[in-house]
N, C-alpha and C positions, 0 to 999 in steps of 0.2 A: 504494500500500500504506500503509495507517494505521499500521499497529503491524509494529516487525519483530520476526521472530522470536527466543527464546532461546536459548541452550545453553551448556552449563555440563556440567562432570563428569558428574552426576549423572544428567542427561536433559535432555529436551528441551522445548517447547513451541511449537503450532503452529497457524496459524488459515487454515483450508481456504478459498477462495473464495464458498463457500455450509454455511449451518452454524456449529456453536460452537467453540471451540477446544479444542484436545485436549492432554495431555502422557505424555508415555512417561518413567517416571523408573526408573532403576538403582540397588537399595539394595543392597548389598555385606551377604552371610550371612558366619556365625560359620565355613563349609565351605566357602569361600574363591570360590563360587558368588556369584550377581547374584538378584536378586526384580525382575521385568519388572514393574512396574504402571502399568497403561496409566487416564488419567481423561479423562472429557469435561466441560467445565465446563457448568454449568447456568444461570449469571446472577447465582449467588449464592456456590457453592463447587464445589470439585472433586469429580463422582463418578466412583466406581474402578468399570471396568466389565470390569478383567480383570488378572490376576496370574496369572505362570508362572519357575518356575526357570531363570536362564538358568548355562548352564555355561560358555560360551566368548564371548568378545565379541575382536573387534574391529575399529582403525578402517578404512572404504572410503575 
């Protein structure tokens, strides 16, 4: 493995076997809710290929 993975509060970062690397990060809303926004990198920057409310998180 070249690169290991991150994680930190906020989310994660992760590089699949085949393919680019991905990150799922947790932004904490003003209604005490989470904004899931999931990016795949491109080579050059992060694009956001998906955001969703999350209401309840915790750890497994």
């Amino acid at each position: 493995m070249s690169e290991v993975s991150v994680a930190d509060v906020n989310g994660i970062v992760y590089e699949p076997v085949r393919g680019p690397k991905w990150k799922i990060e947790f932004e904490p809303r003003s209604d005490g809710s989470f904004e899931r926004i999931e990016a795949v990198w491109n080579g050059c920057q992060w694009r956001i290929t998906g955001r969703e409310v999350v209401t309840t998180m915790r750890r497994i």
